[in-house]
C-alpha positions, -999 to +999 in steps of 0.1 A: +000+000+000+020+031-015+019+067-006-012+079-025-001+102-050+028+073-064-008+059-082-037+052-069-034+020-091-009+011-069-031+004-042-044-024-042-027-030-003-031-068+203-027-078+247-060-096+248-090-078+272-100-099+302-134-110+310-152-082+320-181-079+341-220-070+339-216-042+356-235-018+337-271-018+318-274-039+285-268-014+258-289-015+222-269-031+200-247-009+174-256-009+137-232-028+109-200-008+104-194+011+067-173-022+062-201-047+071-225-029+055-208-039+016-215-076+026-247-071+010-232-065-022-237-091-052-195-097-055-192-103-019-222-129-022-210-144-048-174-150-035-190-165-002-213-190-023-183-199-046-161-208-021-181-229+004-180-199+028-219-188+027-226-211+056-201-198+079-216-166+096-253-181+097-239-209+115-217-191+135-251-163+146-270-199+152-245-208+178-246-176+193-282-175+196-283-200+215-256-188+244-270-177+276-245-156+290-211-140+282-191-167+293-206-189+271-203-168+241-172-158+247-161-199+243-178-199+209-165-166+195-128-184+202-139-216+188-155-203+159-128-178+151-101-196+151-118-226+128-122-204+103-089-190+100-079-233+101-108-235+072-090-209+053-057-224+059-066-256+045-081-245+016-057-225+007-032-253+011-054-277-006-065-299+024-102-304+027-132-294+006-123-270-022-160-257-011-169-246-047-150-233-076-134-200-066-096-208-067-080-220-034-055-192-037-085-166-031-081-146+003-112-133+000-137-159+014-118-152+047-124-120+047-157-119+040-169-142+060-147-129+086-169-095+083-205-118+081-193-131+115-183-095+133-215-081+121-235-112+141-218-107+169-223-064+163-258-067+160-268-098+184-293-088+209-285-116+236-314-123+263-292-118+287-275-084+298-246-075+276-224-045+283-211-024+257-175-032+267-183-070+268-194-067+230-162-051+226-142-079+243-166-106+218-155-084+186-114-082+199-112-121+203-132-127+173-108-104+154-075-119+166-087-156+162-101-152+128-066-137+120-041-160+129-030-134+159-036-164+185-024-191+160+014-188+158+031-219+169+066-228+164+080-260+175+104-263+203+143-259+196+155-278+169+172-271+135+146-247+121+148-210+113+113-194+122+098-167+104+072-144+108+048-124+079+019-107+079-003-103+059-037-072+050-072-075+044-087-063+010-092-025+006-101+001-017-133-017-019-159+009-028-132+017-063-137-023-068-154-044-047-137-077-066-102-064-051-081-094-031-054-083-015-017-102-023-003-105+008-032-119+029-036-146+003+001-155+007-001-155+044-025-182+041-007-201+016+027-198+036+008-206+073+027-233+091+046-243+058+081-252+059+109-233+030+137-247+023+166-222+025+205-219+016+212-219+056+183-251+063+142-256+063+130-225+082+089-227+098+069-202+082+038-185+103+014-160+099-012-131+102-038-108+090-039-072+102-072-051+088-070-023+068-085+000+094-065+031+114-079+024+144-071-006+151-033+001+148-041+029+169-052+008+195-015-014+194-028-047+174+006-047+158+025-043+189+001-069+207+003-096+181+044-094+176+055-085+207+059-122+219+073-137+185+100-107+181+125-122+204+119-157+194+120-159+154+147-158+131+136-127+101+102-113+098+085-094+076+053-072+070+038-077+035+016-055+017+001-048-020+024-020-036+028-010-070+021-024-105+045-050-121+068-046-092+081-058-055+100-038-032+119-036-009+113-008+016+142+008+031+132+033+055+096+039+075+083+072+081+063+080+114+036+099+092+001+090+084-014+103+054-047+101+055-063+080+030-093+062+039-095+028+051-116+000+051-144+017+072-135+051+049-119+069+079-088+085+072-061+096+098-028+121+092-007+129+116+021+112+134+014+076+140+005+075+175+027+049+196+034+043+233+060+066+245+059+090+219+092+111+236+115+088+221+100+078+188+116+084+159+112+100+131+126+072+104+128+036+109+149+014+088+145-023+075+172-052+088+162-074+059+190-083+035+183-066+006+211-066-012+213-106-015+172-107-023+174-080-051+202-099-068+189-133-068+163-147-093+132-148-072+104-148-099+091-135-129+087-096-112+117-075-105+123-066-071+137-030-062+159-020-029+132+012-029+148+037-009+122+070-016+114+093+007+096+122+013+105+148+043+106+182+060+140+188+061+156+203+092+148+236+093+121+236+068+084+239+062+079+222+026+075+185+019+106+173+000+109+144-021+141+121-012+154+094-040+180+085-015+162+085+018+158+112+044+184+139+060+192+143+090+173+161+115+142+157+092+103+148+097+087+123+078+062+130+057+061+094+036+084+065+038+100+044+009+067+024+012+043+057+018+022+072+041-005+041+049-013+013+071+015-004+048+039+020+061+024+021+096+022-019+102+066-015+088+070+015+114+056-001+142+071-037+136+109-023+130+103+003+161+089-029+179+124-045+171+144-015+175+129-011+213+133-047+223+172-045+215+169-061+186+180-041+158+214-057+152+207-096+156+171-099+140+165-090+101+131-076+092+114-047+074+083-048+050+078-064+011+054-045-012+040-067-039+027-064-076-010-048-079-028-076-082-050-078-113-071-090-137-073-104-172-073-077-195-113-066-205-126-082-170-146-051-154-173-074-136-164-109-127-151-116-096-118-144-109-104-151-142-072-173-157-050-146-157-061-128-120-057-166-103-021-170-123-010-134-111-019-141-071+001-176-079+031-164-090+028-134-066+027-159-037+056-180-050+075-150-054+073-137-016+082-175-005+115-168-026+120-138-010+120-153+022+140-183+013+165-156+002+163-136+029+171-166+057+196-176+036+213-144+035+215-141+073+233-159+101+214-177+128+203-160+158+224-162+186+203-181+218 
């Protein structure tokens, strides 16, 4: 997800709360959210039905129905969750029912469905009291389940490298409401998979993070990796970037630009984090680029992108910088821009930079190709050539990170 005015056709792309208490008076429940609200939609639909995913919010609001107190839905919105970020899994891995004839590749029956579910839980009216901040709590674990936040597993010390990637939610929906997003299709392709590298078979697993500003606000990022940082071996934030093209992003700005997200909200201003006396200005990627740019990854090229644009010391005007910022300077984009793509690199190299762990643990963030589709295709929702790009997109960032642990030595510990 690239600073705005680089092309708009280039965008195409938490600690968990405890129990609380009935406390205070049942509120009315809150309507669907913009994002919820497109599930209506003939595409969406479609997608669902195509994919064997129709069933899984109905099912999922039966359950709930039939819970008779918070407790008790609190179990099923775990359960449920996290079984249907396994179902995607599997079908994107090719275990299972293939549910319909949508590719397996697709990431957008998870996402959907994903929103079918949040909007049951949004608008359940429970005959029992249920708080405002218990709905909340429902919503957060629902969230992080259905992502893969609570899913990451790595076995116990042994001969494998462990990696980390994340992966984003569709966006830009109301321009195309077809849109799949890259990276969260290869998160579920890579989840739990074993690559092969130069330096020995490293563990691969994953995430989802929405396309939403307030949730990053909130710390999802720094929640979710927080735990993993010190334990893995390379990670690496992946979003959808520009057309025809990967990158690799240099340097992360601490500026948000204010596009709109997923629930058309837009946010600018400095990216709010904990602490904000000592945050920086700039952030900078660990990956090794050099060794991933030269080696034959795939049928796209791959660019160290090292764009920026500033306020240089001193001044008042937005600069642009081929060669990344100045000294003294404020950030006004990073390589990869001023949205969530920049933010979710930001927070995960500050993240690393504040544990200690700038010199011994490579990461940074990967922008993919735009994914699209077959020339002429303005209204169906998959064709040969869309399926073949997201294929080749996904092999591409699995040689990417095969490059990238072979490029780097073993973490001492």
């Amino acid at each position: 997800m690239t600073r705005i005015r680089i092309g708009l056709i280039g965008l195409a792309l938490l600690t968990g709360l405890s129990a609380p208490t009935a406390t205070a008076s049942a509120a009315a429940p809150p309507s669907p959210t913009v994002e919820e609200q497109r599930l209506d939609q003939a595409v969406p639909q479609e997608i669902l039905r195509r994919s064997g995913f129709a069933d899984t919010a109905p099912e999922f609001g039966r359950a709930l129905h039939h819970a008779h107190s918070y407790a008790q839905a609190r179990r099923i919105v775990v359960r449920e969750g996290s079984a249907l970020w396994r179902r995607a899994v599997e079908r994107a891995q090719g275990r299972g029912p293939a549910g319909g004839d949508l590719s397996r590749d697709d990431d957008r029956p998870l996402y959907w469905a994903r929103l079918g579910m949040t909007r049951e839980v949004r608008t359940w009216e429970p005959g029992f009291g249920l708080t405002d901040r218990q709905r909340d709590a429902l919503l957060d674990r629902l969230e992080r389940t259905s992502r893969g936040q609570t899913d990451i597993r790595y076995p116990g010390k042994g001969h494998l490298r462990r990696v980390l990637l994340t992966g984003f939610d569709p966006f830009t929906l109301d321009r195309d409401i077809r849109i799949s997003n890259p990276s969260g299709a290869t998160a579920l392709a890579l989840d739990g998979t074993v690559i092969e590298t130069a330096r020995g078979p490293a563990r691969v697993e994953t995430a989802v993070f929405p396309v939403r500003w307030q949730d990053f606000a909130e710390g999802t990022v720094e929640r979710t990796l927080r735990p993993y940082l010190p334990k893995v071996d390379l990670f690496t934030t992946v979003s959808q970037g520009r057309v025809g093209r990967f990158d690799i992003e240099r340097t992360n700005g601490a500026w948000r630009g204010g596009f709109a997200d997923n629930d058309n909200v837009g946010r600018t201003g400095t990216i709010p984090v904990t602490d904000p006396a000592s945050q920086p200005q700039w952030t900078g990627t660990t990956l090794p680029y050099t060794a991933v740019v030269a080696a034959r990854t795939g049928r796209f090229p791959v660019y160290d992108h090292t764009e920026v644009t500033e306020i240089p010391a001193g001044g008042t005007a937005p600069v642009v910088r081929p060669d990344g910022p100045t000294p003294g300077s404020a950030a006004r984009a990073g390589a990869g821009g001023d949205y969530l793509s920049n933010e979710i690199a930001y927070r995960a190299t500050l993240l690393r930079d504040r544990l200690g762990l700038h010199d011994t643990l490579p990461g940074g963030h990967v922008h993919t190709p735009v994914l699209q589709f077959g020339a002429g295709n303005t209204t169906e929702v998959t064709d040969p050539e869309f399926v073949r790009n997201r294929l080749d997109i996904i092999a591409q960032v699995r040689s990417i990170v095969a490059v990238s642990v072979g490029a780097t030595e073993r973490r001492p510990g």
